[in-house]
LUMGU-948287 format. One record per residue (C-alpha): chain; x, y, z; residue number from 1. Coordinates in steps of 0.001 Angstrom, whole numbers. Last residue first. Example, Ala and Ser with C-alpha at 12.3 -4.5 7.8 and 13.67 -1.06 7.14 Angstrom:
2
+-------+---------+---------+---------+-----+
| kette |       X |       Y |       Z |  nr |
+-------+---------+---------+---------+-----+
|     A |   13670 |   -1060 |    7140 |   2 |
|     A |   12300 |   -4500 |    7800 |   1 |
+-------+---------+---------+---------+-----+
! end
This chain:
374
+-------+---------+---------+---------+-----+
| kette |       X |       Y |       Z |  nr |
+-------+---------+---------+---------+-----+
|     A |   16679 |   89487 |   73282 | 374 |
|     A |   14236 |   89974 |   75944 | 373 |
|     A |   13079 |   93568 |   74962 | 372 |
|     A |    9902 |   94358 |   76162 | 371 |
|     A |   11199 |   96591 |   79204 | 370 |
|     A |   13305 |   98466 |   76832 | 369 |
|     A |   10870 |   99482 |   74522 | 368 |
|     A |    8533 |  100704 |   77361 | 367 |
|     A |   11304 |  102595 |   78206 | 366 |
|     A |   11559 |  104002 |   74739 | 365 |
|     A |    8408 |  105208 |   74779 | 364 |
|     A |    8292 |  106592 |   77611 | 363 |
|     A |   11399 |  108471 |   77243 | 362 |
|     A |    9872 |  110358 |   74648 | 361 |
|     A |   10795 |  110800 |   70785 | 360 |
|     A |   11272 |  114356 |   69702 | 359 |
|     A |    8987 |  114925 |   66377 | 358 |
|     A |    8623 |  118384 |   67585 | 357 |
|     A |    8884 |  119237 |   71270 | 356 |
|     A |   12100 |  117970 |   73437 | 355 |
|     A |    9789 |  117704 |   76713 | 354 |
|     A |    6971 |  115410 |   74760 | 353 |
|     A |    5266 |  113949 |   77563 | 352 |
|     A |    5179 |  116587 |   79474 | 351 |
|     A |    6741 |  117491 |   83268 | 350 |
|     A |    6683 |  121157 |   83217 | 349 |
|     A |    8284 |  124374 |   81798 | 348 |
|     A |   12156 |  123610 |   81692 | 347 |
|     A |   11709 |  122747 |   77611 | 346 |
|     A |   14696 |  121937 |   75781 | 345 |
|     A |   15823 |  119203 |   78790 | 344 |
|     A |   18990 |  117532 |   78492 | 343 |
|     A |   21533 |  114715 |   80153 | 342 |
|     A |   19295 |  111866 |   78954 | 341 |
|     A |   17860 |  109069 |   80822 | 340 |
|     A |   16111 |  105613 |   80808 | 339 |
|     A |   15562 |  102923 |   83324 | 338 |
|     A |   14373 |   99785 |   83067 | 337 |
|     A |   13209 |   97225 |   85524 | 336 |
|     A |   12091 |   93245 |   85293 | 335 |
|     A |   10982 |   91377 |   88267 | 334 |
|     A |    7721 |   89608 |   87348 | 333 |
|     A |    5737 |   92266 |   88524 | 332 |
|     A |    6667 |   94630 |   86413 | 331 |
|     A |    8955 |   97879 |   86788 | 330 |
|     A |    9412 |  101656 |   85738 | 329 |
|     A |   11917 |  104151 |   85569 | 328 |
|     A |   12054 |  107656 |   83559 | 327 |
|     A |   14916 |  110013 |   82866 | 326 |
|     A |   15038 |  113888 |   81749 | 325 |
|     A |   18218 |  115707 |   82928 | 324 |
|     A |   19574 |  119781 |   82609 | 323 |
|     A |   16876 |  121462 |   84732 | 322 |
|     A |   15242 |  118245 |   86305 | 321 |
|     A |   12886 |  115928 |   85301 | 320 |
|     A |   11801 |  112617 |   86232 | 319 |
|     A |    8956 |  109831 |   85318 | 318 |
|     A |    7668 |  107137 |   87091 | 317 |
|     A |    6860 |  103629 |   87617 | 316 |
|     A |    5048 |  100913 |   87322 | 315 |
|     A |    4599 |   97747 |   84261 | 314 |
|     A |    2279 |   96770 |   82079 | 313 |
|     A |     822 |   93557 |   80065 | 312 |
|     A |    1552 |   92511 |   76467 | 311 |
|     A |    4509 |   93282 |   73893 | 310 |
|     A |    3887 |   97012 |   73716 | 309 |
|     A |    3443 |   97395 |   77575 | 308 |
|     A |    1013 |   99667 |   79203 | 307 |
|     A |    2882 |  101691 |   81805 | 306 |
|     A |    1014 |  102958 |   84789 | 305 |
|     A |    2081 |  105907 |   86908 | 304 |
|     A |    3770 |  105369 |   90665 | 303 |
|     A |    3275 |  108015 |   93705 | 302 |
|     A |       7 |  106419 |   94832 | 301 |
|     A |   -2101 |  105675 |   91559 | 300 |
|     A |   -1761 |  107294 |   88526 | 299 |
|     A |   -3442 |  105865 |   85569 | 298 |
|     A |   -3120 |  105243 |   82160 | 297 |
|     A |   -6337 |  106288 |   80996 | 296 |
|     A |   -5667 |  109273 |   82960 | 295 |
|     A |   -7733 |  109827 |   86410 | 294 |
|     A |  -11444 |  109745 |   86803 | 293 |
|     A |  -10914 |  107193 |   89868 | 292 |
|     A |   -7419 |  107391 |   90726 | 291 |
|     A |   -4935 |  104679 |   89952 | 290 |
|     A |   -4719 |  101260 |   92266 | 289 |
|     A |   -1156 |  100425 |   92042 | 288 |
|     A |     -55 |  102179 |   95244 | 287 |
|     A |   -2934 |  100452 |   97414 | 286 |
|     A |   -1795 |   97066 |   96224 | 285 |
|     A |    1644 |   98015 |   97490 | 284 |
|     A |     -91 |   98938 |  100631 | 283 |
|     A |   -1691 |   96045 |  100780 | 282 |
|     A |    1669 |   93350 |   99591 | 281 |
|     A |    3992 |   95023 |  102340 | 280 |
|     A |    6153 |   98193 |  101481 | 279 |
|     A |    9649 |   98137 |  100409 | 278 |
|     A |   10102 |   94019 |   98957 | 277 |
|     A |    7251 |   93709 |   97573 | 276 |
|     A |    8701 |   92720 |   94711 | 275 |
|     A |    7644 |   96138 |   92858 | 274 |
|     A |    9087 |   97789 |   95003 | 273 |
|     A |   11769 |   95803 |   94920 | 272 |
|     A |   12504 |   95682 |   91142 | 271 |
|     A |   11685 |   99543 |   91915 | 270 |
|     A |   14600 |  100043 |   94069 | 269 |
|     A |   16966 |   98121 |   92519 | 268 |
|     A |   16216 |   99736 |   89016 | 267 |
|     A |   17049 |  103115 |   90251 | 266 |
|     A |   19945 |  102504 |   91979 | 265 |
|     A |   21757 |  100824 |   89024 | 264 |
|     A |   20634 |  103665 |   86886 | 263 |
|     A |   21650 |  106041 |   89294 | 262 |
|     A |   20009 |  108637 |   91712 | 261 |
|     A |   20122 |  112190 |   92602 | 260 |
|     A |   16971 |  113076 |   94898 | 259 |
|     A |   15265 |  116578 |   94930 | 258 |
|     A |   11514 |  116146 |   93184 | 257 |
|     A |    8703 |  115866 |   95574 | 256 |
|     A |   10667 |  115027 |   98459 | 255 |
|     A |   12975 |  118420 |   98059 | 254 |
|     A |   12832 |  119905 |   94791 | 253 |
|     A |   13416 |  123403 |   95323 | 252 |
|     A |   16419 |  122302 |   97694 | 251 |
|     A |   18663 |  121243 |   94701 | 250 |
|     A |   19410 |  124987 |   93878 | 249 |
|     A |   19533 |  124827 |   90445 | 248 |
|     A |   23055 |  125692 |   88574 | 247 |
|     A |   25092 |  122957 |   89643 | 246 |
|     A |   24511 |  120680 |   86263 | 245 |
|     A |   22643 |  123286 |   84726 | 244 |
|     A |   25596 |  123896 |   81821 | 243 |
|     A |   23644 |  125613 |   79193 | 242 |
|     A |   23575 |  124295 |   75685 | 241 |
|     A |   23325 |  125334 |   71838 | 240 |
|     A |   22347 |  122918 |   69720 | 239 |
|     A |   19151 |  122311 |   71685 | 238 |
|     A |   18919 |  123993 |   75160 | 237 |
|     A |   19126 |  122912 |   78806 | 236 |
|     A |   22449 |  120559 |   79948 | 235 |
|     A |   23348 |  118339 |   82463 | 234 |
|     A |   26547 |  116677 |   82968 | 233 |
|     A |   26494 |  113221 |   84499 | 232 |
|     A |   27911 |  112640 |   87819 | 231 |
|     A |   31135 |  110117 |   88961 | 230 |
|     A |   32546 |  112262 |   91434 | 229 |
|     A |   30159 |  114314 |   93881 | 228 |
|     A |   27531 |  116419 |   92762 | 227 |
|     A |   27565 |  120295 |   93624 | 226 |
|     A |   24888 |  122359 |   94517 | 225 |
|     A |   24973 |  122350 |   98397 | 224 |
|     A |   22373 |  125042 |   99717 | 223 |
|     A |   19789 |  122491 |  101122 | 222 |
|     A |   21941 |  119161 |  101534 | 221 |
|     A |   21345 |  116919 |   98618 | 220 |
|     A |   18937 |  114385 |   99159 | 219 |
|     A |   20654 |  110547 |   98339 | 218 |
|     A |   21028 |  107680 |   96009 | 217 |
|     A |   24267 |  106377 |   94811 | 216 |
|     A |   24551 |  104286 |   97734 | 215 |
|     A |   21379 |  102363 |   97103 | 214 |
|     A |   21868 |   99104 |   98879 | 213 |
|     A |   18737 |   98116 |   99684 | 212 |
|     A |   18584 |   98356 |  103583 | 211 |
|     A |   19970 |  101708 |  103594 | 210 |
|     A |   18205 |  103414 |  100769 | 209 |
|     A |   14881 |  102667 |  101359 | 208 |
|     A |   13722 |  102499 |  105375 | 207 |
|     A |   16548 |  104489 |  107327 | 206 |
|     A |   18148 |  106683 |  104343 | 205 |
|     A |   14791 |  107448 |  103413 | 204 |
|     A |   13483 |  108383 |  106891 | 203 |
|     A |   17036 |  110573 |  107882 | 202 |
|     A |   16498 |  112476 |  104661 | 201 |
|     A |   13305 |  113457 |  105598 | 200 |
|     A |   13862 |  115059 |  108486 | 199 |
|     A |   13290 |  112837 |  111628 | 198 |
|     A |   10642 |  113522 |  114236 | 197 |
|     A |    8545 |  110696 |  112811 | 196 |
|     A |    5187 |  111586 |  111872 | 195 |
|     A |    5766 |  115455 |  111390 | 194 |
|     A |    9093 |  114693 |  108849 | 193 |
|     A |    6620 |  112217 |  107156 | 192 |
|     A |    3793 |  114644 |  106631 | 191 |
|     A |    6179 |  117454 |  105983 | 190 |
|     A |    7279 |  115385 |  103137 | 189 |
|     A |    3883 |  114063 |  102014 | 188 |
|     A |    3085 |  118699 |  101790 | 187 |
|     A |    5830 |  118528 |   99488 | 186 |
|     A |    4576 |  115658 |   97693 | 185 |
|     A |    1389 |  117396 |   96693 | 184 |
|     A |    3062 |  120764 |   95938 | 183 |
|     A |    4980 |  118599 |   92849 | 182 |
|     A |    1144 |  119112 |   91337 | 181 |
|     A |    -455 |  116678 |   88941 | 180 |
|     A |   -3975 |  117378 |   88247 | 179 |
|     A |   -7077 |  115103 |   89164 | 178 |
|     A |  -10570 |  116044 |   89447 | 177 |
|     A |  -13426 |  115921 |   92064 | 176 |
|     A |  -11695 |  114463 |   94791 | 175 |
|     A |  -10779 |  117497 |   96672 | 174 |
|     A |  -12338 |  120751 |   94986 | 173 |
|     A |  -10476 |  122197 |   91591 | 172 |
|     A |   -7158 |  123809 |   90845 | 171 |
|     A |   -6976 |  125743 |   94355 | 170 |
|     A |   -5499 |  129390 |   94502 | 169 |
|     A |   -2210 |  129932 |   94759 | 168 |
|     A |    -283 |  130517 |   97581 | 167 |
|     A |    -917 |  127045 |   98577 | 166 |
|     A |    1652 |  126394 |   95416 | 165 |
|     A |    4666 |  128803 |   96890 | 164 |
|     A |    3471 |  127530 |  100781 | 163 |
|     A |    4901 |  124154 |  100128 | 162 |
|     A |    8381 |  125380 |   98965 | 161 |
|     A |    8512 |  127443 |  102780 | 160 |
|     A |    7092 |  124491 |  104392 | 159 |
|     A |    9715 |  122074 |  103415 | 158 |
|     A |   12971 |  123901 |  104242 | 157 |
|     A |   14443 |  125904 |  100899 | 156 |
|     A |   17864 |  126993 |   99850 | 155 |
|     A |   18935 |  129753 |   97759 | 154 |
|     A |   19200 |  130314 |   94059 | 153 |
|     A |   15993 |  128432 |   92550 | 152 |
|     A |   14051 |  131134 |   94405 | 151 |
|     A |   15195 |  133904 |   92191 | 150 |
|     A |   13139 |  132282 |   89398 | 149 |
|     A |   10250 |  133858 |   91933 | 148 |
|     A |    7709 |  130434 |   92467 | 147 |
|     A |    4030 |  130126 |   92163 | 146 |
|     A |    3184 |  131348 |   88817 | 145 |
|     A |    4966 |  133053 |   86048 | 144 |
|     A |    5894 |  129386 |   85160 | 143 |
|     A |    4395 |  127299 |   87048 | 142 |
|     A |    6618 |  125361 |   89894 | 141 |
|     A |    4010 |  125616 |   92967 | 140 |
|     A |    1483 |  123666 |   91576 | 139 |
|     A |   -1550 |  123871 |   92815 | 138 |
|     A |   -3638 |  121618 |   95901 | 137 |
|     A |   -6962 |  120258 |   94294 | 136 |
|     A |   -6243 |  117123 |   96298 | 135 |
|     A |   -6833 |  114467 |   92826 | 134 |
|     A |   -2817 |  114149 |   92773 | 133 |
|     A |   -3067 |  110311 |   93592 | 132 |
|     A |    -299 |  110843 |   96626 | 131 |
|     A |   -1994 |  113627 |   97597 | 130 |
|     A |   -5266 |  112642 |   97734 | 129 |
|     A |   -4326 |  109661 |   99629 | 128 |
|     A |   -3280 |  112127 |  102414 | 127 |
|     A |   -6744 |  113083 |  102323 | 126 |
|     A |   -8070 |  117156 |  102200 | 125 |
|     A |  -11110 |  118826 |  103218 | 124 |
|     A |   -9726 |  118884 |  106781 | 123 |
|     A |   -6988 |  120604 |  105141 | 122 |
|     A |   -9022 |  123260 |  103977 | 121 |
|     A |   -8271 |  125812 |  101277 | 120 |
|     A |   -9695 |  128081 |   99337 | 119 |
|     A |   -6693 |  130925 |  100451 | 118 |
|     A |   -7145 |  129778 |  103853 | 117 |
|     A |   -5237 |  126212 |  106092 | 116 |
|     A |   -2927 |  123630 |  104419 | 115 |
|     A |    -437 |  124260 |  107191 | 114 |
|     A |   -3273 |  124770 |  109979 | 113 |
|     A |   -2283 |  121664 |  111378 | 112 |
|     A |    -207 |  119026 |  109628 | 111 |
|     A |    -893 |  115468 |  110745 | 110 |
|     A |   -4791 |  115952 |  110863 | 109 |
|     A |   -5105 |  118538 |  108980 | 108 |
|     A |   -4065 |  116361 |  105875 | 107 |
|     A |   -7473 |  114584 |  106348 | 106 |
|     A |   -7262 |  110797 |  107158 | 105 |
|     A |   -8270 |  108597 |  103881 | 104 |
|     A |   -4451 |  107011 |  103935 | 103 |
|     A |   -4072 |  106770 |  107607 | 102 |
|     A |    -546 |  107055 |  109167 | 101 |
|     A |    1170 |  105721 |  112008 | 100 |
|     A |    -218 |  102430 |  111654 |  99 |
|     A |    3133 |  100923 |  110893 |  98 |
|     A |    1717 |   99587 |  107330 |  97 |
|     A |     580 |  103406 |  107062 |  96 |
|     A |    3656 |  104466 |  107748 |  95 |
|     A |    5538 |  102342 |  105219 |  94 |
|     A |    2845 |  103223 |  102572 |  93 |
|     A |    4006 |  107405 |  103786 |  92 |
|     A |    7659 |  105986 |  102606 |  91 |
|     A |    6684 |  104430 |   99371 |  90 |
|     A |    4940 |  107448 |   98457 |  89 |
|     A |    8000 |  109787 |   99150 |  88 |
|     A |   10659 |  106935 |   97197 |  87 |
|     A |    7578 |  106783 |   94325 |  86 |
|     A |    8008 |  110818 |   94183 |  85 |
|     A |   11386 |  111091 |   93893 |  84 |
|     A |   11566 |  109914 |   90149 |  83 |
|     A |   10199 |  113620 |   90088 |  82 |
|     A |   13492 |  114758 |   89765 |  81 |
|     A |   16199 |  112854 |   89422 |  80 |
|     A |   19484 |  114748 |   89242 |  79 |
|     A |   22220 |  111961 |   87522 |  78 |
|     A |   24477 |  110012 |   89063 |  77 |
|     A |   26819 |  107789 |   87286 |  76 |
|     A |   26550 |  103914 |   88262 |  75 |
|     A |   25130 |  102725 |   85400 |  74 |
|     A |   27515 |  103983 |   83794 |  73 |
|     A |   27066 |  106483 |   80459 |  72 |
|     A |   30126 |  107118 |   77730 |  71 |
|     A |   32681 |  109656 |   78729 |  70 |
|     A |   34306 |  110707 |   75291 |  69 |
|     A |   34611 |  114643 |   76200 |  68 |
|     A |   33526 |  117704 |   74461 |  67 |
|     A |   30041 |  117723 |   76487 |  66 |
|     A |   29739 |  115731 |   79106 |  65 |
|     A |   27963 |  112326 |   79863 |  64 |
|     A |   28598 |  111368 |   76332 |  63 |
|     A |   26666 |  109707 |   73401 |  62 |
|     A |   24824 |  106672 |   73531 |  61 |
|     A |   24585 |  103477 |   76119 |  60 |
|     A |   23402 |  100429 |   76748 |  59 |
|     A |   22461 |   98541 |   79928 |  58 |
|     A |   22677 |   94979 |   81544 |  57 |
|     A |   21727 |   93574 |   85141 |  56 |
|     A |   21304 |   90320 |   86523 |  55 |
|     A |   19698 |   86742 |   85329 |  54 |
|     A |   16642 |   87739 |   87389 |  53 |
|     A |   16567 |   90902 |   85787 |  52 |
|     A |   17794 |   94794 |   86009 |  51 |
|     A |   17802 |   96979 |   82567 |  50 |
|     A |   20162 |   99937 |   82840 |  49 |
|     A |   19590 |  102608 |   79451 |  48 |
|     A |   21310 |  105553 |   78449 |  47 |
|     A |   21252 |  109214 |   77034 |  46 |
|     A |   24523 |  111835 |   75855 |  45 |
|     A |   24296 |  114930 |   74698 |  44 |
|     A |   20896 |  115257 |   73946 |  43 |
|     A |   19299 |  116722 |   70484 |  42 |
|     A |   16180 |  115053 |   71458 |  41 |
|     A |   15543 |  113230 |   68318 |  40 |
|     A |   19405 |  112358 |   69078 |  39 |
|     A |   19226 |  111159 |   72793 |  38 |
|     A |   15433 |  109147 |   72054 |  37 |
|     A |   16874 |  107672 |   68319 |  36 |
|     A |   20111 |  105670 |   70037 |  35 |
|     A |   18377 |  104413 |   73508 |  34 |
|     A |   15811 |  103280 |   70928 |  33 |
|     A |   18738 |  101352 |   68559 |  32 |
|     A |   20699 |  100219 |   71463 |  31 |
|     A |   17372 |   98900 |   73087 |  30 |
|     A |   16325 |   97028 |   69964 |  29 |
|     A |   19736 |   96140 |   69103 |  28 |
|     A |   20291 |   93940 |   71802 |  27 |
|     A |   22252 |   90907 |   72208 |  26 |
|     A |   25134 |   92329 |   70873 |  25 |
|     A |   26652 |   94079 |   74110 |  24 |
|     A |   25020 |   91298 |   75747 |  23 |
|     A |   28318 |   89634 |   76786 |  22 |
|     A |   29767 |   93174 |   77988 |  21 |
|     A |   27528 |   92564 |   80954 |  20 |
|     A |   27137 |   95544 |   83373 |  19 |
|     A |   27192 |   98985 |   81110 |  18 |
|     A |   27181 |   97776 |   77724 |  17 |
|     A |   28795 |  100015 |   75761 |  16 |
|     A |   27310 |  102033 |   72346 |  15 |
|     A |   28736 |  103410 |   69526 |  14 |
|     A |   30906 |  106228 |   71089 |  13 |
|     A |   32733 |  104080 |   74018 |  12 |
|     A |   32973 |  100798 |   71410 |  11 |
|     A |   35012 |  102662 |   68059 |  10 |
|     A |   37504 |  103972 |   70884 |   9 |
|     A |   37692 |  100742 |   72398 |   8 |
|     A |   38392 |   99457 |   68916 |   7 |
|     A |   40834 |  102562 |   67896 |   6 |
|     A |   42833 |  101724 |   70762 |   5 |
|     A |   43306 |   97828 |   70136 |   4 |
|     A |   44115 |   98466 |   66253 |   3 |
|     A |   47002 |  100853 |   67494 |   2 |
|     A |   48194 |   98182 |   70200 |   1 |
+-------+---------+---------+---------+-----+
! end
């Protein structure tokens, strides 16, 4: 019995397979990237849930709270972020598909007078724009900038987060540049709430999470900070660490950056998407296609381009939250990943190297994971 407990306890802090303890030795590679992205960034705890044809696997590293031996599931909910933003986009493709929304239709003309003075003009303005982040609209999360740190205290509706980044000035004119701004999918929120009568919640439960299975995927309720059994800590700092967990008021995020989501949940949703599965084969077309002028890897319609290490790409996004970083992304040919760790050292923005220094990013080692077929 002795030799039995120290072997389970040997397992939960080197690394458990989350779905299919067969493939507990079947891959290294991830175990070893999973491994090197939660210590370069001096996480707690980090993970990875890989969904295939054959099914669904995952490894795992460190703890899901601090001081305790509680290895990763791939059913453990973590704060997602901006992995929101491909649930919003998939939505407003939905809409279009129903006809009840037109991609290159100004913003004014679901939304008037919202995006309305202050340099700006909503007539000016596409709903593809937003999605693609080329609208010129500014970002109401800077630093100093659009939002009081009081803010994150109290609970928010839609329009009230949207006017912190209309309150500031324009980045550029419509369709001449492209900047990522969490305003963007704010203003798709309102769009959809306008469109249907139902609050936004209501349309994701309805169209994503309902019909595929995602019960560990939801919007927190404006002023409700907790997270129910089965969460993973998170933390802000570097040695040192802040609790976040239920420190943010989730209503700052919202449709551009409030869901909590699992690995499990996570990969379902954009094997589908991906699929075909959530929005019909022209709008998903539409949501692949990145922005003229945009990044080399592109951004298209809520989802960013991943060029693959061992050949072709896959789709997807990132996510950050006070306390969690994570990242998810799909091919074509049914394969998803996704990737998390319960700490941010920088709460400034959504970069590509959020622990600093020689930090390794989840990008990276999500592309890893995708490209191993051990």
């Amino acid at each position: 019995m002795k030799a039995k407990a120290a072997l389970t306890a040997l397992v939960l802090s080197a690394g458990v397979v989350l779905v299919a303890p067969a493939s507990a030795q079947d891959h290294a590679v991830t175990q070893a990237a999973v491994n090197t992205y939660r210590s370069s960034n001096g996480a707690p705890g980090a993970a990875a849930v890989v969904r295939e044809q054959a099914g669904m696997w995952g490894v795992t590293s460190g703890t899901t709270a601090l001081g305790q031996n509680r290895p990763f599931g791939s059913g453990d909910r973590i704060r997602a972020g901006s992995l929101t933003k491909p649930f919003t986009a998939a939505i407003v493709l939905q809409l279009v598909a129903e006809g009840r929304v037109d991609l290159d239709a100004p913003v004014e003309t679901y939304l008037p007078g919202v995006v309305q003075g202050n340099g700006y003009d909503g007539d000016l303005i596409s709903v593809r724009q937003l999605l693609n982040h080329t609208s010129g609209v500014n970002e109401y999360l800077w630093l100093g900038g659009g939002i009081n740190p009081i803010e994150h205290l109290r609970p928010h509706t839609l329009a009230e987060v949207a006017g912190w980044g209309l309150a500031q000035p324009p980045l550029f004119a419509p369709g001449t540049g492209q900047q990522y701004s969490n305003t963007n999918f704010i203003l798709a929120g309102m769009i959809i709430e306008r469109v249907t009568g139902n609050s936004y919640d209501q349309e994701l439960a309805g169209r994503i999470t309902g019909p595929l299975g995602l019960t560990g995927t939801y919007l927190p309720t404006p002023g409700d900070k907790s997270l129910p059994p089965g969460h993973v800590r998170g933390y802000v700092g570097r040695f040192l660490y802040v609790d976040f967990t239920e420190l943010i008021e989730p209503s700052v995020g919202l449709s551009g950056g409030g869901l909590v989501t699992t690995g499990a949940d996570a990969t379902r949703f954009f094997q589908a998407l991906m699929a075909g599965e959530v929005v019909p084969p022209a709008q998903l077309a539409e949501m692949l296609e990145p922005a003229a002028g945009g990044p080399v890897n592109g951004y298209g319609l809520g989802l960013e381009r991943f060029p693959l290490p061992c050949g072709g790409e896959a789709w997807g996004h990132y996510g950050l939250w006070p306390g969690y970083q994570s990242v998810a992304a799909a091919t074509t040919d049914g394969r998803s990943a996704f990737v998390a760790a319960n700490v941010i050292n920088n709460i400034g923005g959504e970069s590509d190297s959020v622990g600093g220094g020689n930090s390794v990013h989840r990008g990276v080692t999500v592309t890893t994971v995708l490209c191993d077929q051990s």
